[in-house]
C-alpha positions as CSV (number, residue, x, y, z in Angstrom):
1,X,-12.0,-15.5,6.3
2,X,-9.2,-15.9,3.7
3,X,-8.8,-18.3,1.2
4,X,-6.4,-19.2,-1.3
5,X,-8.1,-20.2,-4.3
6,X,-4.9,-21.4,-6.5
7,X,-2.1,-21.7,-4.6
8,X,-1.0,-24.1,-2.1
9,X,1.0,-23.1,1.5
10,X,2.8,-26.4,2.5
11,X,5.9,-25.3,0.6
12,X,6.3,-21.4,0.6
13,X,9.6,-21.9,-1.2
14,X,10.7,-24.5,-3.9
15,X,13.8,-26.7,-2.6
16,X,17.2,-26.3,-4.4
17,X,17.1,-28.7,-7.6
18,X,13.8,-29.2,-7.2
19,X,10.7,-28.2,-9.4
20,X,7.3,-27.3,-8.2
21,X,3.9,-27.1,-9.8
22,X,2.0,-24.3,-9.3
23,X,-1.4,-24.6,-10.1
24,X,-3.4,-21.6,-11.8
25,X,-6.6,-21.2,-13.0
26,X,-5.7,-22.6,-16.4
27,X,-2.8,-25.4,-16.3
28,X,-0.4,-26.3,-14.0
29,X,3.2,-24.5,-14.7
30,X,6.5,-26.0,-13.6
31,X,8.6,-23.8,-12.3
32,X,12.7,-23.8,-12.0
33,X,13.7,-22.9,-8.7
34,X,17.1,-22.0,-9.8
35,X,16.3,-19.6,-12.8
36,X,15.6,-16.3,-11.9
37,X,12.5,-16.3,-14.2
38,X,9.4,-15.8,-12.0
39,X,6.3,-15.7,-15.0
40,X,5.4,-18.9,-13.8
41,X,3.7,-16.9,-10.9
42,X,1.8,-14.3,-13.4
43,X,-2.3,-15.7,-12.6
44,X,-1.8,-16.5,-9.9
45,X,-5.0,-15.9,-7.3
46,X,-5.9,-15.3,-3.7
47,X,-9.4,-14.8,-2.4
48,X,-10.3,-12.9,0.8
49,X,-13.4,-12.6,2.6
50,X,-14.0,-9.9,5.2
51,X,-17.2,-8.8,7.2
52,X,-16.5,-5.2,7.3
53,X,-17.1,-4.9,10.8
54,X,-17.6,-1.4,11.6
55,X,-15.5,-1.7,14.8
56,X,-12.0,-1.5,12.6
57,X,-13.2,1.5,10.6
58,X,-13.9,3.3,14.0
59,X,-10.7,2.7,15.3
60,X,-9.4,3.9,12.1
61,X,-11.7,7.2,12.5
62,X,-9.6,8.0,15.6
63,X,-6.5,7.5,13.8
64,X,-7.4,10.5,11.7
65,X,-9.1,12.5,14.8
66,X,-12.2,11.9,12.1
67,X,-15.5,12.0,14.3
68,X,-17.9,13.1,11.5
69,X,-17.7,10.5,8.9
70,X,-20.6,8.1,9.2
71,X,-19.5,4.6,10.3
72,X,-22.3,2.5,11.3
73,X,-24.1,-0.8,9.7
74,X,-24.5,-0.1,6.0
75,X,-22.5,3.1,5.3
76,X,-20.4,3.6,2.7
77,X,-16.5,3.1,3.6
78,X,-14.4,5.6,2.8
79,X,-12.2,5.8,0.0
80,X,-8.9,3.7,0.5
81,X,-10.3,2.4,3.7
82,X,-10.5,-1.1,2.5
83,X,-7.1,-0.7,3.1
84,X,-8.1,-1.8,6.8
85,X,-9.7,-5.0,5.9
86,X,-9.0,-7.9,3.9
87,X,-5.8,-8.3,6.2
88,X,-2.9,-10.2,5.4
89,X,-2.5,-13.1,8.8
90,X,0.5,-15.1,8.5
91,X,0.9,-16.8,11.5
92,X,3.7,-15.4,13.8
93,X,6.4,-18.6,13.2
94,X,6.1,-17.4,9.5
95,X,7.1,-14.4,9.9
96,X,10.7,-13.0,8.8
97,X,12.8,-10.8,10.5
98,X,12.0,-8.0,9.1
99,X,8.1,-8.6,10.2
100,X,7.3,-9.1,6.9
101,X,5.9,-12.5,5.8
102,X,8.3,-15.3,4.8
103,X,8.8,-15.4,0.9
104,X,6.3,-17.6,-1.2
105,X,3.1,-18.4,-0.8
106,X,0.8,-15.9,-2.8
107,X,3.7,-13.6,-3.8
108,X,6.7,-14.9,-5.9
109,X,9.6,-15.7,-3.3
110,X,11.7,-12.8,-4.8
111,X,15.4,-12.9,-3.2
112,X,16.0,-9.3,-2.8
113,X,15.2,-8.8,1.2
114,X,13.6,-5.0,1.1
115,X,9.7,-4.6,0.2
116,X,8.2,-1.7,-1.0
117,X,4.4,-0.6,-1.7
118,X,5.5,1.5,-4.4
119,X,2.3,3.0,-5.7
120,X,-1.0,1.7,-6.9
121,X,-4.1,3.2,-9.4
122,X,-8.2,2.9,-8.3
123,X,-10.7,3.1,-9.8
124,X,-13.8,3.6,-7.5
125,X,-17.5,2.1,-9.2
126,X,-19.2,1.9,-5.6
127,X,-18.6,2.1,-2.0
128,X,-18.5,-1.1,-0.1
129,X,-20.5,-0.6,2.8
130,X,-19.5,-1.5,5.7
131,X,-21.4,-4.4,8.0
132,X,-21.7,-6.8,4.6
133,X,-19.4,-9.2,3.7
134,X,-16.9,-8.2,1.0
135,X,-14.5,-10.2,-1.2
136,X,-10.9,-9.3,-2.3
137,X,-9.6,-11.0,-5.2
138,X,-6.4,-10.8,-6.1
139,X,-4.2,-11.7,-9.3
140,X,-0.5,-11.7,-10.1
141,X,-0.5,-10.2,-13.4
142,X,3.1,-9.0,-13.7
143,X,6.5,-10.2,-12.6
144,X,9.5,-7.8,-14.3
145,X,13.4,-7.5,-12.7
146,X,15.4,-4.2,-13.9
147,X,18.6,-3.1,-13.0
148,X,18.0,0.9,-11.1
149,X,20.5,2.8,-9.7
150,X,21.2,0.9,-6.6
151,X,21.1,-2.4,-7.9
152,X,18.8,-5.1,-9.3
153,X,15.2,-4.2,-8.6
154,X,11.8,-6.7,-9.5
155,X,8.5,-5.4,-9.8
156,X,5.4,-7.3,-9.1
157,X,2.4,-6.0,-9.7
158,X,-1.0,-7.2,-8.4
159,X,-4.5,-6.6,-10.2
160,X,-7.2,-6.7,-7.5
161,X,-10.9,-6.1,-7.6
162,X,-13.2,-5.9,-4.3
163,X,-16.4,-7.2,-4.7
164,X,-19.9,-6.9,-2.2
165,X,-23.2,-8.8,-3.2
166,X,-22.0,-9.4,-6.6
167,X,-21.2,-6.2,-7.5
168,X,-17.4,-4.7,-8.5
169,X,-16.9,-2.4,-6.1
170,X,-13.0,-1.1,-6.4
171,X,-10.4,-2.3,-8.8
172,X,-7.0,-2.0,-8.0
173,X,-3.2,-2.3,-9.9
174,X,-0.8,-2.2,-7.2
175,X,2.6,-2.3,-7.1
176,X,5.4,-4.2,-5.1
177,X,9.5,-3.4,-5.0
178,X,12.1,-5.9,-4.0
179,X,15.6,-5.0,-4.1
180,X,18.7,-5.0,-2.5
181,X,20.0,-3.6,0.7
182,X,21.7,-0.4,0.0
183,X,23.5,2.9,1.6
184,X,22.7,4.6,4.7
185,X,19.8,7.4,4.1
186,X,20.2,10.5,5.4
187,X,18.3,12.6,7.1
188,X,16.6,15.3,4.8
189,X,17.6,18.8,5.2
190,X,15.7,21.5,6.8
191,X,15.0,24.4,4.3
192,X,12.5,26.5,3.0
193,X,9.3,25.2,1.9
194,X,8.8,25.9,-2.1
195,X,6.3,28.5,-2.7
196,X,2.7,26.9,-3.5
197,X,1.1,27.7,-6.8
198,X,-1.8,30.5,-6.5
199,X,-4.4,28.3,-6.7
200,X,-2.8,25.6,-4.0
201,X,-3.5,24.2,-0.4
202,X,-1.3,22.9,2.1
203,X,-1.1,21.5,5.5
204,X,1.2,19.9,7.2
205,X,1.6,16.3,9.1
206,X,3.6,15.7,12.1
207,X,4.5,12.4,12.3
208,X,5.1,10.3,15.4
209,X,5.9,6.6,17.0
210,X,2.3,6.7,18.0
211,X,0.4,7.6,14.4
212,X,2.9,5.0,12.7
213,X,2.1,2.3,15.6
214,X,-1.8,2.8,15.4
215,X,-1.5,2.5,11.6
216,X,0.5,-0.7,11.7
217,X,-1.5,-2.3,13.8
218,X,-5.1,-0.9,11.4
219,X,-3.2,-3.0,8.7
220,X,-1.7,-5.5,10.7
221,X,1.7,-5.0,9.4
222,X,4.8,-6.0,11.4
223,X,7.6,-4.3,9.3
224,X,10.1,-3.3,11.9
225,X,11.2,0.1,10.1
226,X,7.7,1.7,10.8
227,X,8.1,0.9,15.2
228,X,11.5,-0.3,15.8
229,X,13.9,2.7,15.4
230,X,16.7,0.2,16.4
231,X,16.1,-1.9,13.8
232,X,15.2,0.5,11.0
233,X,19.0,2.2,11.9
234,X,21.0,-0.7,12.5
235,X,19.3,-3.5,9.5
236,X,17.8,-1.3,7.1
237,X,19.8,1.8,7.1
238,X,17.1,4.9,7.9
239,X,17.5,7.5,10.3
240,X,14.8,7.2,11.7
241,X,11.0,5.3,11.8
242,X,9.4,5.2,8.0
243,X,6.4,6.8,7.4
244,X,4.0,4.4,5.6
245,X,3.4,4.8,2.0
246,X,-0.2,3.7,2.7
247,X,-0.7,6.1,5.4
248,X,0.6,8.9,3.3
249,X,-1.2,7.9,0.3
250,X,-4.5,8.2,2.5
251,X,-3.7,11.2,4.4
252,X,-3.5,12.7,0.7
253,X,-7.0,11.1,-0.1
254,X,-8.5,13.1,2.9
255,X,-7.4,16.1,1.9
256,X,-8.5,15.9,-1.4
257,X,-11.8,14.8,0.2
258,X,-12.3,18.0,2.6
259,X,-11.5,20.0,-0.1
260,X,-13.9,18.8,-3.1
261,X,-17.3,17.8,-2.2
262,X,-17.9,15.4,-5.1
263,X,-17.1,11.7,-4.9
264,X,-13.5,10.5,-5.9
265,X,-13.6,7.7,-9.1
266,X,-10.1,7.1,-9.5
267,X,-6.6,7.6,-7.2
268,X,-3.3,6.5,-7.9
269,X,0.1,7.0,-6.1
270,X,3.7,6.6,-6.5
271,X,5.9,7.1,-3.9
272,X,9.0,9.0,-5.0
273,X,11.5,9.3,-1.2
274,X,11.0,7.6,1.9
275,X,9.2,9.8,4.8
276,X,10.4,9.9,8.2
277,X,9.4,10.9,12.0
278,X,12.0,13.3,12.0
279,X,10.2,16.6,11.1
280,X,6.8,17.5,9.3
281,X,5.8,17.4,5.7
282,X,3.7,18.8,3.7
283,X,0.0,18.1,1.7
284,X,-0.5,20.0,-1.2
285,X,-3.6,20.4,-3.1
286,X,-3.8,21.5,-6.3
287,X,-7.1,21.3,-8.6
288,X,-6.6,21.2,-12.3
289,X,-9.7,20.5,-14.3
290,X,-11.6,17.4,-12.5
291,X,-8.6,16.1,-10.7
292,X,-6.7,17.1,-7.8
293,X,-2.5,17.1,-7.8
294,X,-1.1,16.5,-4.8
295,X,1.9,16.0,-2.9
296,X,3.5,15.2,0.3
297,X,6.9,16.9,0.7
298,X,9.2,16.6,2.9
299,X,11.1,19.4,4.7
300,X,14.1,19.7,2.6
301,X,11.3,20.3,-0.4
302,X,11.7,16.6,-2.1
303,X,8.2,15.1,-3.3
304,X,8.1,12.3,-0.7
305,X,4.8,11.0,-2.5
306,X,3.0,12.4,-5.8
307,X,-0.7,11.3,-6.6
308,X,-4.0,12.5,-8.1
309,X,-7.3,12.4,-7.4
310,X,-9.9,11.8,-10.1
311,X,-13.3,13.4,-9.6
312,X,-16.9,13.1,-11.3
313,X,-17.4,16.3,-11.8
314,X,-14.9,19.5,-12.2
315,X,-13.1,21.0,-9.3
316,X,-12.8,24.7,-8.9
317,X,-10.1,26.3,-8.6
């Protein structure tokens, strides 16, 4: 069940010349739809309710060819598995044509038409456990626009804690890129892998249409550059289908889990180069103190993906 606790969905986009109130948990803030000023947005607030039906984090066991993990009624979801619930369901007339939602509503209507999950930090108190209901909520806490290297960039970022019975269960600071469309990205190179430190791991992912499909539909996210190769060549510029960020980010997190036994209390990820289903990349593992380095690279040795893994106890090297 999702419900928005401070925001209202009959207008997902102020009209030209027009003002519109926003109302958040403090005042109402009138907001300029022609200024490029989008504060009046920070505390803002969205409230999700899930079940955590076991069903989804099955079908997300398969994804990862995982058949050990205990799923049933009252076991502990996996790290970054919430990931799976609390889905975003914009009705399919709202949807743009890149398969992303419309602009407005809950997010800022931000004019710059590519979206990015950039990276995001956790912090992990308790598991939520599956077969209980569960509640996301979710804050605007940031609203900045820079100027990068291709062009005007805003960053949004999100504060989000999960909750079960009560209880904090996760908090969450993620991250959001808009900007505008840029050049055609080439395909990386094939070269040499860079030699792992001594005390490194590595594996390496082959992606395909079929592992990005399952996990759009786990999410229930319609961007087009992660199934529609025509589109993602022609609109968007890549050479190929886009490895999630998500996806990668948790392929990470399961590495660092089959390598240390201890529980992870805090994760965070930036992603650094888009990954494609051109050619494999790379996990690596490396421990350093009671944390975890790790990277996904891609075959022409570019970090695709850096993150870390924060651990109770010390890891051994």
């Amino acid at each position: 069940m999702r419900k928005h606790a401070n925001h209202q969905n009959k207008n997902l986009q102020p009209s030209p010349k027009t003002q519109t109130h926003l109302k958040t948990d403090e005042s109402e803030i009138p907001v300029n739809a022609e200024s490029d000023d989008f504060s009046a947005w920070i505390g803002r607030t969205e409230r999700v309710d899930d079940p955590l039906c076991p069903t989804q984090a099955r079908a997300a066991a398969a994804l990862f060819d995982d058949d050990s993990t205990d799923l049933s009624e009252s076991a502990p979801l996996p790290p970054l598995w919430h990931w799976f619930y609390f889905l975003p369901r914009a009705p399919q007339s709202m949807l743009d044509t890149d398969g992303h939602p419309q602009r407005g509503g809950f997010l800022p209507p931000i004019p710059y038409p590519r979206r990015m999950f950039a990276g995001s930090k956790l912090r992990f108190h308790q598991p939520l456990l599956l077969g209980r209901p569960a509640e996301r909520h979710a804050t605007i806490a940031g609203v900045s626009l820079k100027s990068g290297r291709t062009g005007p960039l805003a960053f949004v970022t999100v504060a989000i804690r999960f909750e079960q019975d009560g209880v904090l269960c996760i908090e969450e600071e993620q991250q959001i890129v808009y900007r505008e469309p840029g050049a055609k990205v080439p395909p990386p190179d094939k070269v040499d892998w860079p030699a792992l430190p001594p005390d490194a791991q590595a594996r390496l992912v082959t992606p395909d249409p079929r592992m990005l499909f399952r996990f759009s539909a786990l999410t229930f996210n319609a961007h087009r550059i992660h199934y529609d190769r025509d589109y993602a060549a022609r609109e968007e510029g890549y050479p190929g289908l886009v490895v999630h960020g998500p996806l990668t980010a948790m392929l990470l997190m399961h590495a660092a889990r089959a390598a240390v036994s201890q529980p992870v209390v805090g994760f965070s990820f930036r992603g650094q180069a888009p990954l494609f289903d051109l050619a494999p990349f790379r996990l690596v593992i490396t421990p350093s103190g009671n944390e975890l380095q790790l990277e996904a690279q891609r075959s022409d040795g570019q970090v695709a993906l850096a993150a870390r893994a924060e651990f109770d106890a010390q890891v051994a090297g």
